[in-house]
N, C-alpha and C positions, 0 to 999 in steps of 0.2 A: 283749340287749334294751335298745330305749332306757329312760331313765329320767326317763319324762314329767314325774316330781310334783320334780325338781329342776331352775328353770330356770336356775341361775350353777353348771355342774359343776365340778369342784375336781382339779387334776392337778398331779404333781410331775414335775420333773424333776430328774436326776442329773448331774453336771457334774464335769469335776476340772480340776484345772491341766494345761496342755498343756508349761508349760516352769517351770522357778525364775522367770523373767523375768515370767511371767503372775502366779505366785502374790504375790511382792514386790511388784506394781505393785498387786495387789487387797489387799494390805496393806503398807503400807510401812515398817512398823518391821520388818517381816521383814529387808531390806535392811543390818541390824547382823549380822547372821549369818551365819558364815561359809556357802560353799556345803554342804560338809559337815553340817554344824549344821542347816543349812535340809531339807537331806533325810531327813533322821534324824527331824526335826521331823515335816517331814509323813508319813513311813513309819508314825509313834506316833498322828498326833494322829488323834481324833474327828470322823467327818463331819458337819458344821456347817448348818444353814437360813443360805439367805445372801440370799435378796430373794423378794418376791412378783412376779409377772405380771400384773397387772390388765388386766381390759376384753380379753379376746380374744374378740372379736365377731367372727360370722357374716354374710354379707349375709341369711341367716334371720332373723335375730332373736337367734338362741340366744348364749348369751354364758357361758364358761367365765372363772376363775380361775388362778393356778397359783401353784410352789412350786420355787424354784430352792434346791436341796441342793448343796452340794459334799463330793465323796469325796475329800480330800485326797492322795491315789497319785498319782506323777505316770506317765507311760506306761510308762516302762521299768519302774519298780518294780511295776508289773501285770502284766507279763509275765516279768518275774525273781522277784517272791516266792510264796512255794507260796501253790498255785490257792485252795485254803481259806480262806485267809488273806486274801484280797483278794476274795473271794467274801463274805465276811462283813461286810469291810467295807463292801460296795457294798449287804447285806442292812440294816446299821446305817442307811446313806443312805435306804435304800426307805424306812422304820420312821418317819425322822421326818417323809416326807409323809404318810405315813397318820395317824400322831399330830395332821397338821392339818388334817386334813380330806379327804387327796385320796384318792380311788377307781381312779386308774391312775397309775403310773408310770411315765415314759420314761429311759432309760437313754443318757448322749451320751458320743461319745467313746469312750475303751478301756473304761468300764463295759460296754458293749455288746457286747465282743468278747471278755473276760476268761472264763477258763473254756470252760463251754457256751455262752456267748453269748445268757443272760439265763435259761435253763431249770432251773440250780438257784435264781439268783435268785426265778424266780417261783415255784418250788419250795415257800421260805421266808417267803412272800411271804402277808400276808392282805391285798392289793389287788393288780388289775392288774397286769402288767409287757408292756414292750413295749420292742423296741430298735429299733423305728422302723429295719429295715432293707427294709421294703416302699415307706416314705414317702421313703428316699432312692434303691433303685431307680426309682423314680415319676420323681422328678424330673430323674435322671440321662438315663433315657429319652425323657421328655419336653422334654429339651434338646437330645439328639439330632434329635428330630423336627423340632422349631424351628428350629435353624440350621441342618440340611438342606433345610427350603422355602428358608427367607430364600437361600439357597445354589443351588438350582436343582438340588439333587441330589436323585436318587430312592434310596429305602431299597432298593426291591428289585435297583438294581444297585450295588449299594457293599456295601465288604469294613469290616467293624469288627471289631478287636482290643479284646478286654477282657483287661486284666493283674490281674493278682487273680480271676481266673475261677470258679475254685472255691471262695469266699469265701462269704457268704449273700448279700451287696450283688450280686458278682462276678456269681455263680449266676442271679439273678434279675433279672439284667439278661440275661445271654445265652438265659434261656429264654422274658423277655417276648419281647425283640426276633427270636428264630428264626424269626416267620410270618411277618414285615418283609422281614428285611435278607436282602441277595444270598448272603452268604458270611460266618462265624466264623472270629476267629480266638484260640484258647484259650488266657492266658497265665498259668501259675501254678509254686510249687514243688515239688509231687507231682506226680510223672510218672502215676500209679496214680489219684489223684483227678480227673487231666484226661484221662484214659483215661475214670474211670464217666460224668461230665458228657457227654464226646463221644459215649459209646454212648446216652447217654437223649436227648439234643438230638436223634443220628440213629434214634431210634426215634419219634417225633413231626413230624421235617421232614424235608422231602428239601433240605437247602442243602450247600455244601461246610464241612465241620468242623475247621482241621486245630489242632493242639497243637503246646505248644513252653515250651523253660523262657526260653527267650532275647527279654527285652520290646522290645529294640532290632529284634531282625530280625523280631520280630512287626507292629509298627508303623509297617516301611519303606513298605510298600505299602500301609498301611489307610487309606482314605476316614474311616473315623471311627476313634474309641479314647475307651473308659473306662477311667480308670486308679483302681480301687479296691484300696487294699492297706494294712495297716499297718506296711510295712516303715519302721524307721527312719528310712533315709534314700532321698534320692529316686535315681529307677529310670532316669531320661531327661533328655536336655534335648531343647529342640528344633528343635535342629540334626538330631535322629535323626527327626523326622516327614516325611512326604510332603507335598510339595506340594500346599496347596488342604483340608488335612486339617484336622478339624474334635477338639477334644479337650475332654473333658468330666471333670475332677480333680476325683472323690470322697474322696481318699486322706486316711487322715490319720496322719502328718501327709502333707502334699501330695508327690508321686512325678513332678513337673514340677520339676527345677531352675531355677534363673534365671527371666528376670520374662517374664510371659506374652504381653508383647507383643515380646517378640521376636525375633519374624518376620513380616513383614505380612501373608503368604504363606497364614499358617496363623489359625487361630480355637483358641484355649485360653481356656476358662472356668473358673473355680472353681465346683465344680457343688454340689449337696446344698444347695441356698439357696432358699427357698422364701419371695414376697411375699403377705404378710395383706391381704383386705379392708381393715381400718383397724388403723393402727398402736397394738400393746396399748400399756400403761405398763409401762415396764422402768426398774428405777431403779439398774441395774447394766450395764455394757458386753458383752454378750454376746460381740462379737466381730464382729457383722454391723452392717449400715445398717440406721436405723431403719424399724422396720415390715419387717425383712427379718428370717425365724429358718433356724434348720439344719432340713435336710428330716427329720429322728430325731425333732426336737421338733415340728413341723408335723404329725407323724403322729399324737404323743401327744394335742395341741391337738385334732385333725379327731375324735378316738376319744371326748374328753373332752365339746366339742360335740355328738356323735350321744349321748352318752349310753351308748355304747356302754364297760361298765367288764369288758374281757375282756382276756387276754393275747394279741396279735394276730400279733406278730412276732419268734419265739424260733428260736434252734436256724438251722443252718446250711439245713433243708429245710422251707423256706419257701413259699406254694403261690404260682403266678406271678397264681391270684385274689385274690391279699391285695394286689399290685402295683396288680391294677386294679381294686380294689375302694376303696384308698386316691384314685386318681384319679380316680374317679366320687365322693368325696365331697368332693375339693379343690371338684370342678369346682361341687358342689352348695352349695359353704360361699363360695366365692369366694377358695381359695386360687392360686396359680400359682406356676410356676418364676420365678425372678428370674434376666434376664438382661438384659447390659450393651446399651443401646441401639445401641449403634457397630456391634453384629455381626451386619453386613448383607452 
């Protein structure tokens, strides 16, 4: 339910370092320390408030707040230290945006995917919790859809591979896009997981489904590809795409080697970016272009703006109405996908 009698809603979000390189550069006497030292450091230390978000306005009127937390874990150490352990800490992180005020929580990053994928979080949780993985299928989709007009290409004959398939992002991309697109193609590393996806996908659509663990030969022939996955490192280059193919890298970190332009041939985006009506005040580098956020935190932001303080998007079975339920209220707030003007 919205919550009419507050009109600046108050929302955290969860962040961690993506490399040592990120963490030293956002504190610089880090940089006396050895790598060793530095990790050790951050595996102990305490999740920290580290900037506000002011002014995230609506073209409504409505105007939210927010609260940038950092989990100090860096990726690997969230998928290498027992699940409890890092589970807790990402519950610490939640804690102190509640402590300031905020009513929902967005989770970015390995916070999101750690564990269950935000469900004991919001478990522990007296406010909200959301991993914003609706808000970044949203976007992912709707970048598809975009530079397939600008492209001259129609959805219902074109073949798209998603890598990371059976993922929640993965997932809810292949079953918004199934009443679209011509043909799936299903790339993940359980053979058994992309087995149940392929049997639910063909119990709802009649398109061709097929599986495979191999993201190279999934890709050769696909018109489109989302490449969603948290594998270390990256999956492709794109020397491995087709001709005229269009690629949308949710990944994190990113599953496109080498620089994205090149091949003239092909269209590769860095997807999951989402442009605000008017640029909030950040007085930290998030990592994107000003007045541009990650679609995980665009989902928290839209959730925080409706008023709406519920956990929206948890757990790997995600409904594909939460997908466009998130797009119907971009479109009502005045958010959109951010994409590079050249990809025409």
């Amino acid at each position: 339910m919205a919550d009419e009698g507050n009109p600046v809603s108050k929302f955290a979000f969860v962040i961690h370092p993506p490399t040592l390189r990120h963490a030293t550069r956002a504190v610089p006497v880090l940089r006396l320390l050895s790598r060793g030292m530095l990790k050790s450091l951050l595996k102990s230390a305490p999740p920290v408030f580290l900037s506000r978000i002011r002014r995230v306005r609506s073209r409504t009127g409505a105007e939210a707040t927010g609260f940038l937390v950092v989990c100090p874990l860096l990726p690997k150490q969230m998928l290498e230290l027992p699940e409890d352990y890092v589970l807790r800490r990402i519950s610490e992180a939640c804690r102190i945006g509640e402590r300031m005020g905020a009513r929902i929580v967005g989770l970015g990053g390995y916070n999101s995917i750690a564990g269950d994928k935000g469900i004991t979080v919001a478990r522990r949780s007296r406010i909200a919790v959301t991993t914003g993985s609706s808000g970044t299928a949203w976007s992912a989709c709707e970048v598809l859809r975009e530079l397939s007009r600008r492209q001259g290409l129609e959805l219902r004959n074109a073949r798209l591979a998603v890598v990371g398939a059976t993922g929640s992002i993965g997932s809810l991309v292949c079953r918004s896009l199934a009443p679209e697109i011509g043909a799936l193609e299903l790339v993940a590393r359980h053979i058994e997981r992309l087995e149940a996806l392929q049997s639910r996908i063909r119990e709802l659509h009649s398109l061709p489904v097929r599986i495979g663990l191999d993201a190279r030969a999934a890709v050769k022939d696909a018109d489109l590809v989302v490449l969603t996955t948290s594998a270390p490192d990256a999956l492709l280059k794109p020397a491995d795409l087709k001709s005229g193919g269009i690629v949308c890298d949710v990944s994190v970190p990113k599953n496109m080697a080498g620089k994205f332009d090149a091949r003239a041939d092909v269209v590769i985006v860095e997807g999951g970016r989402v442009r605000l009506p008017y640029p909030p005040q950040v007085t930290n580098d998030i990592g994107t272009k000003p007045g541009v956020v990650y679609a995980c935190m665009a989902e928290t932001m839209l959730l925080a703006l409706e008023g709406r303080f519920e956990s929206f998007s948890l757990g790997d079975n995600v409904r594909t109405e939460n997908v466009a339920e998130i797009g119907a209220l971009a479109a009502k707030h005045g958010f959109r996908v951010d994409l590079p003007e050249d990809c025409a």
